[in-house]
TIVO-2410 file (N, C-alpha, C; in nm, 3 decimals):
# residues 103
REC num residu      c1      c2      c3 atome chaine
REC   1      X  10.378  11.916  10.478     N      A
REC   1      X  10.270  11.985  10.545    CA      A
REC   1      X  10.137  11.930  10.493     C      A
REC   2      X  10.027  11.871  10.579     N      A
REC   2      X   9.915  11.815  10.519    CA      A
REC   2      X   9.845  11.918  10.498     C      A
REC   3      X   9.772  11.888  10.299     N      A
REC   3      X   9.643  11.991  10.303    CA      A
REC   3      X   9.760  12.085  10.189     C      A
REC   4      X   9.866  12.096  10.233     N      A
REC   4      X   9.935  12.201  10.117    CA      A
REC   4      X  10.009  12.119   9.977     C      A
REC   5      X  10.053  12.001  10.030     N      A
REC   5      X  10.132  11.921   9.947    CA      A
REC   5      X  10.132  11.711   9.989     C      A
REC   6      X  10.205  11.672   9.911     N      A
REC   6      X  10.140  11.552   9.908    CA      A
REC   6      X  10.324  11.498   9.918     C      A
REC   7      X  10.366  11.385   9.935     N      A
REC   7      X  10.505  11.343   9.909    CA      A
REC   7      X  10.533  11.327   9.781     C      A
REC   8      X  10.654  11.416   9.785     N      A
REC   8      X  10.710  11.386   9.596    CA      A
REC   8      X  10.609  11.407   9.484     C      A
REC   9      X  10.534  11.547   9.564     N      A
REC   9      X  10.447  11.609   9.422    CA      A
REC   9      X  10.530  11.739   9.421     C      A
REC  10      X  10.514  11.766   9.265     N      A
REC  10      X  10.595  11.933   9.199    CA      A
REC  10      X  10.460  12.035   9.263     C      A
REC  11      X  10.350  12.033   9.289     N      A
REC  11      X  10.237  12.108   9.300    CA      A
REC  11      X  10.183  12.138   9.410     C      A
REC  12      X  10.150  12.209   9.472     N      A
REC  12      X  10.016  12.204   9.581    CA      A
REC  12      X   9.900  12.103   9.556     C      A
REC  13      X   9.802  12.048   9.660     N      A
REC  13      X   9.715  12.002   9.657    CA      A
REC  13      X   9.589  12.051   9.616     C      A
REC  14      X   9.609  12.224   9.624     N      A
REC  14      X   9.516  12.292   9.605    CA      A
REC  14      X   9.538  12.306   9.416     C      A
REC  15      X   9.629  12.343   9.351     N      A
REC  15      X   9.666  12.326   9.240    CA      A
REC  15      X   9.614  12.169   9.134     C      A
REC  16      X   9.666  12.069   9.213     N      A
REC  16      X   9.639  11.939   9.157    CA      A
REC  16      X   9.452  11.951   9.119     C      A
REC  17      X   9.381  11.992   9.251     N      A
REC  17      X   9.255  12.015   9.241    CA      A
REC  17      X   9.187  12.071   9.148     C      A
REC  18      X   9.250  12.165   9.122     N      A
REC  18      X   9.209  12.266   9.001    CA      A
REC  18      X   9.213  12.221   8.897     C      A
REC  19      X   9.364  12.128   8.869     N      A
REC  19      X   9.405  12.087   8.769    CA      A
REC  19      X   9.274  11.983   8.693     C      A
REC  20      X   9.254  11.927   8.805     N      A
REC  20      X   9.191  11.787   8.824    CA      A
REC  20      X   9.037  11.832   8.755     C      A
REC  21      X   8.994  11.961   8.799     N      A
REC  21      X   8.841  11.960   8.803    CA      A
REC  21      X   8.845  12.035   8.621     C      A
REC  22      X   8.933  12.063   8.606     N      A
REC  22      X   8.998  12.113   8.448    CA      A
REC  22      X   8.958  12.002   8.363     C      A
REC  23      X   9.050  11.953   8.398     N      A
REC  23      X   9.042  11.778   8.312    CA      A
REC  23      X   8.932  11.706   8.343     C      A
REC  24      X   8.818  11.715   8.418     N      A
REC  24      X   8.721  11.665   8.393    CA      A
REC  24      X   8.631  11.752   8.319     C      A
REC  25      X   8.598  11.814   8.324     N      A
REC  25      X   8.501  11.936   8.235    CA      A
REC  25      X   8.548  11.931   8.103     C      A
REC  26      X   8.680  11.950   8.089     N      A
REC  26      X   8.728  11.962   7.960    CA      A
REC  26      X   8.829  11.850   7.884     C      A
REC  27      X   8.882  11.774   7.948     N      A
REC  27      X   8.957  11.680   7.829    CA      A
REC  27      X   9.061  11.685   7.838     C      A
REC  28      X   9.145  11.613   7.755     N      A
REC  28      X   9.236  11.665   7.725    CA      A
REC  28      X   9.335  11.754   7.651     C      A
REC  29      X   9.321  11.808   7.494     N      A
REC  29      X   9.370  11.936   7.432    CA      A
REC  29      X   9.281  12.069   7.463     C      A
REC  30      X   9.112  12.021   7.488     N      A
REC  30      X   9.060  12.152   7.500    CA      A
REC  30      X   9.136  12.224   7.674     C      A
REC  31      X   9.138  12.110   7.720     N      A
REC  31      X   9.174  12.158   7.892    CA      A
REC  31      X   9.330  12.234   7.889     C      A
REC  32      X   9.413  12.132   7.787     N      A
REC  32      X   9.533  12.264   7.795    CA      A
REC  32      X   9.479  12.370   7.732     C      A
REC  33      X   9.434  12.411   7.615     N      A
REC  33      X   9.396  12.531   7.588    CA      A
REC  33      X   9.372  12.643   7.735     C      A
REC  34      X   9.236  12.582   7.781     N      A
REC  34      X   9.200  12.643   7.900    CA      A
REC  34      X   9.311  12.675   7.970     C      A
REC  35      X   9.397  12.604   8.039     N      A
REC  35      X   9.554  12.607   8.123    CA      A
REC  35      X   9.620  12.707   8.061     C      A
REC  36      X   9.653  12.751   7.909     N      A
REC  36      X   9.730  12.833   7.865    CA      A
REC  36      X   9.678  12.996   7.864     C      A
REC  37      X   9.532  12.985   7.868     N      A
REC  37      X   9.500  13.087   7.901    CA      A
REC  37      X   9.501  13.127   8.020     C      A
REC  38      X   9.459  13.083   8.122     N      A
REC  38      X   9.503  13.075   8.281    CA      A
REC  38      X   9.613  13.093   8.303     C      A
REC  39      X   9.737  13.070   8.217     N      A
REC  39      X   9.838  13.066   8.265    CA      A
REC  39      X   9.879  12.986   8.335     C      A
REC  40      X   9.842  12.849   8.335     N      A
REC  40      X   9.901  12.770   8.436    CA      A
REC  40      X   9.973  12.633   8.307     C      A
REC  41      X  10.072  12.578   8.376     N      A
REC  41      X  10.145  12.509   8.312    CA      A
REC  41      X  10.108  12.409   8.345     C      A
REC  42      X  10.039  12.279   8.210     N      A
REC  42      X   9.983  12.184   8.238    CA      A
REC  42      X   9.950  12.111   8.074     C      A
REC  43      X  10.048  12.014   8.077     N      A
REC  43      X   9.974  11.922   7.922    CA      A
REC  43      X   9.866  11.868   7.930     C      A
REC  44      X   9.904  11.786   7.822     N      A
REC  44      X   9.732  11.721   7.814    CA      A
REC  44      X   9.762  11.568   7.903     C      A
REC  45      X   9.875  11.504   7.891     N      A
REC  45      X   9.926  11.419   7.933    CA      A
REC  45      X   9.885  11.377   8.058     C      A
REC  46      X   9.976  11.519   8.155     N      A
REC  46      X   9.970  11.517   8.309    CA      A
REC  46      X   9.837  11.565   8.329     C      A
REC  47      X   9.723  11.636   8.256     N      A
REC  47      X   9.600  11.649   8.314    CA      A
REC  47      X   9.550  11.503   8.276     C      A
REC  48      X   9.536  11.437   8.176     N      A
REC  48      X   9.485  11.298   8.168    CA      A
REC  48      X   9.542  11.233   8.285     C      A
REC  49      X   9.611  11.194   8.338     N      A
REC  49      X   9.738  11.125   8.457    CA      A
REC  49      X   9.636  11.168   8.571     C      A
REC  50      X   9.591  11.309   8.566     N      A
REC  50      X   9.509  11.314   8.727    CA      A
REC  50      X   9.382  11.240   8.737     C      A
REC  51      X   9.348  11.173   8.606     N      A
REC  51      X   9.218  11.126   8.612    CA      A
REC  51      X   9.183  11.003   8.658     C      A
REC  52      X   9.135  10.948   8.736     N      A
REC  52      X   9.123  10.830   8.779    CA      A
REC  52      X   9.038  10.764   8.789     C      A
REC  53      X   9.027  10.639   8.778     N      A
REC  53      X   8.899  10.566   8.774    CA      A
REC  53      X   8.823  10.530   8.879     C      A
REC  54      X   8.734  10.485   8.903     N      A
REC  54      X   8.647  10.490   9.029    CA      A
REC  54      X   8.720  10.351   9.116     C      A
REC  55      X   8.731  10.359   9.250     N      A
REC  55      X   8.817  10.279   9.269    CA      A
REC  55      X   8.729  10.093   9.303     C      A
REC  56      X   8.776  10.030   9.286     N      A
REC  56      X   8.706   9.853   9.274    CA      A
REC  56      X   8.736   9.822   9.414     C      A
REC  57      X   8.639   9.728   9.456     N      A
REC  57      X   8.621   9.707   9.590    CA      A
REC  57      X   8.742   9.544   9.558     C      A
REC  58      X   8.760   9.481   9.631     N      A
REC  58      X   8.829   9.346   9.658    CA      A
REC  58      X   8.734   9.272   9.562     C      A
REC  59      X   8.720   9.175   9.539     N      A
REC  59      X   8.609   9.073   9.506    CA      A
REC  59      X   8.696   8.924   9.546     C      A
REC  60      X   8.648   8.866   9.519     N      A
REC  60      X   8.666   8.685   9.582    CA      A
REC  60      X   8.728   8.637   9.475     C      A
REC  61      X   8.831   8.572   9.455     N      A
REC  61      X   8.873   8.524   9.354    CA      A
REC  61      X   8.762   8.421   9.297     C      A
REC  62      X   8.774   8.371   9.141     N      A
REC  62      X   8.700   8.283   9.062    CA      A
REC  62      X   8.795   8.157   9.050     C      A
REC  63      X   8.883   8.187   9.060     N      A
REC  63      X   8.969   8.060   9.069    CA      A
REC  63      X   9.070   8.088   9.210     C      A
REC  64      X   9.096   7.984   9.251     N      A
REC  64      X   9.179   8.019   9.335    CA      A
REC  64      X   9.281   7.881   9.330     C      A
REC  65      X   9.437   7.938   9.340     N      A
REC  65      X   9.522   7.882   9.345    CA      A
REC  65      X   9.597   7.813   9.465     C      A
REC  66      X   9.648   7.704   9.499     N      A
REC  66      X   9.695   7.647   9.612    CA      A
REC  66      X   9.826   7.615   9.613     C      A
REC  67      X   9.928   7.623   9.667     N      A
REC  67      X  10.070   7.567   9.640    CA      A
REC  67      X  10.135   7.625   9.761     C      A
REC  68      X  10.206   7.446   9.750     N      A
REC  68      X  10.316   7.451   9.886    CA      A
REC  68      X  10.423   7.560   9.834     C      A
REC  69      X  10.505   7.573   9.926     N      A
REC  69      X  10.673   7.620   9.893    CA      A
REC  69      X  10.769   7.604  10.060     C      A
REC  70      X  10.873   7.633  10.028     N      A
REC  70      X  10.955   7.586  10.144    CA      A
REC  70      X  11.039   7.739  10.186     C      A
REC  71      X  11.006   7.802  10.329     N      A
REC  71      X  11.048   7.866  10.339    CA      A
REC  71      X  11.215   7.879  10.370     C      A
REC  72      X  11.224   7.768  10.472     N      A
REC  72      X  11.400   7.740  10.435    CA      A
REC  72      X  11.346   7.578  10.420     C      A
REC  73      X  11.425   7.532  10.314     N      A
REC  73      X  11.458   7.355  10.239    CA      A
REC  73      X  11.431   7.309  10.360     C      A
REC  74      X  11.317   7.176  10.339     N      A
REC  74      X  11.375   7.101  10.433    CA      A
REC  74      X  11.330   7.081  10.580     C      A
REC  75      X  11.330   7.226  10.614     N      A
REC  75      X  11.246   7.253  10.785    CA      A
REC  75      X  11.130   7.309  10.727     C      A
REC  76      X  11.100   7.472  10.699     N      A
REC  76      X  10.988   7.490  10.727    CA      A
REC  76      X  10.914   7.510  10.585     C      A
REC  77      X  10.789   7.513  10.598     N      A
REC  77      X  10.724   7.489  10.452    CA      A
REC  77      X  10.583   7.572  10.512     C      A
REC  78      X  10.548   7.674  10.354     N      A
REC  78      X  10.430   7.757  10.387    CA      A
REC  78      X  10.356   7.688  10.275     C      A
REC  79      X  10.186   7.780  10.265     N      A
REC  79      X  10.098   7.816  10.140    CA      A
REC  79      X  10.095   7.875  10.074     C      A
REC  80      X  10.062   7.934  10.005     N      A
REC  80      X  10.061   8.048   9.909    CA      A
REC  80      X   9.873   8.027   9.806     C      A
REC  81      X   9.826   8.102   9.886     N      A
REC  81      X   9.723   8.153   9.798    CA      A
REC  81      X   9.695   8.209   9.705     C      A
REC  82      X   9.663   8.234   9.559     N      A
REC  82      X   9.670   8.287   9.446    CA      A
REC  82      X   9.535   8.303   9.381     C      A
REC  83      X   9.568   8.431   9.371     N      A
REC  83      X   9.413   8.438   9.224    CA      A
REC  83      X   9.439   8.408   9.101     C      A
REC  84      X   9.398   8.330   9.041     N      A
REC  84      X   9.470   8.281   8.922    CA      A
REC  84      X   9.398   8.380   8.821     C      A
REC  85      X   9.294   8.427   8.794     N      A
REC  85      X   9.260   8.463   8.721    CA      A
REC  85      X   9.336   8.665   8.705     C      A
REC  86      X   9.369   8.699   8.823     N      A
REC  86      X   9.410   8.805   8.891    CA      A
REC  86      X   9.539   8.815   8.828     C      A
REC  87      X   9.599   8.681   8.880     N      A
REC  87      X   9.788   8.649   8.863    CA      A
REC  87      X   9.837   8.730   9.015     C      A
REC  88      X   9.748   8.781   9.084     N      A
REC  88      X   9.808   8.835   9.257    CA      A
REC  88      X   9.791   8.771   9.347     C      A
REC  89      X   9.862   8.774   9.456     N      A
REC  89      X   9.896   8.675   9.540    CA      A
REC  89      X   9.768   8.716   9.681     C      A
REC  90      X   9.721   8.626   9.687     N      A
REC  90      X   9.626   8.662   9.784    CA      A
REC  90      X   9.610   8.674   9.941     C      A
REC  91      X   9.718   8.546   9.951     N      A
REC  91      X   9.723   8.515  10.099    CA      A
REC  91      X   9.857   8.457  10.095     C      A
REC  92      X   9.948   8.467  10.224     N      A
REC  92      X  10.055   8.310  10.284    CA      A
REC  92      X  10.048   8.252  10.376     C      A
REC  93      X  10.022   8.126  10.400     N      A
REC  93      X   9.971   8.072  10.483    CA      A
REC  93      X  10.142   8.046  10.576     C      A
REC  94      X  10.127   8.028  10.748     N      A
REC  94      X  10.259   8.008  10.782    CA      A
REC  94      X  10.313   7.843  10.786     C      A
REC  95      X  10.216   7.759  10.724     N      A
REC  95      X  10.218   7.626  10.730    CA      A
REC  95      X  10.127   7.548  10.655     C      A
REC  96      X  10.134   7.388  10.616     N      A
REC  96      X  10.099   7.372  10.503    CA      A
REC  96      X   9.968   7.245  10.533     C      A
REC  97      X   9.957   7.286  10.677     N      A
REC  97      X   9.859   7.173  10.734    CA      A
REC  97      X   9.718   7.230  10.732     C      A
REC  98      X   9.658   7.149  10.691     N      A
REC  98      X   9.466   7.163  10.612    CA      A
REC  98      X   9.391   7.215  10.710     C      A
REC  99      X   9.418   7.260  10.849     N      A
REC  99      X   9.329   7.320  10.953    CA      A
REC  99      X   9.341   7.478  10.931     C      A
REC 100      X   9.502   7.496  10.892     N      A
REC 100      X   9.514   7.637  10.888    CA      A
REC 100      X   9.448   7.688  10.726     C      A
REC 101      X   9.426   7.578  10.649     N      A
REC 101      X   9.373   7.615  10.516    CA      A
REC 101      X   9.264   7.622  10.531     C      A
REC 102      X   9.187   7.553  10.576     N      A
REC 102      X   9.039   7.542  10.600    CA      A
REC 102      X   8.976   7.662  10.698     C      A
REC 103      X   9.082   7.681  10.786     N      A
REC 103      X   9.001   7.872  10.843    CA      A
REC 103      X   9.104   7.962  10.757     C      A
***
């Protein structure tokens, strides 16, 4: 049900929220404190776990990696784009000819 629960969470969404705005005000041991008085069941662990960092936009790789590979031996052969500095795969090209690299 959207708005009540999330897939394969133990909690409500409305709960997580609470949880969430807990652990920012307060931390982590002072925030369970807070939770135990509330009565709500919550470590310091899983309130740290709701905290998240601000999320990073894409950026352009600084290095970028190039390499053939063969999708079956022999017949067909792709690209593979890489951020090297990343170690994640950026792009696959469906062929290994310099027009499709170049756009």
């Amino acid at each position: 049900m959207p708005g009540l629960s999330a897939r394969y969470r133990r909690s409500s969404t409305g709960l997580s929220d609470w949880l969430r705005s807990i652990a920012v005000d307060r931390g982590g041991r002072p925030a369970v404190r807070l939770c135990r008085r509330l009565r709500l069941t919550a470590g310091r662990t899983r309130l740290l776990r709701l905290l998240t960092g601000p999320a990073v936009a894409d950026r352009a790789p600084r290095v970028l990696g190039v390499d053939e590979f063969a999708f079956r031996k022999g017949c067909t052969y792709g690209t593979v784009l890489a951020d090297v500095g990343a170690g994640r795969i950026v792009d696959v090209l469906p062929d290994r000819t310099s027009e499709t690299f170049a756009a």
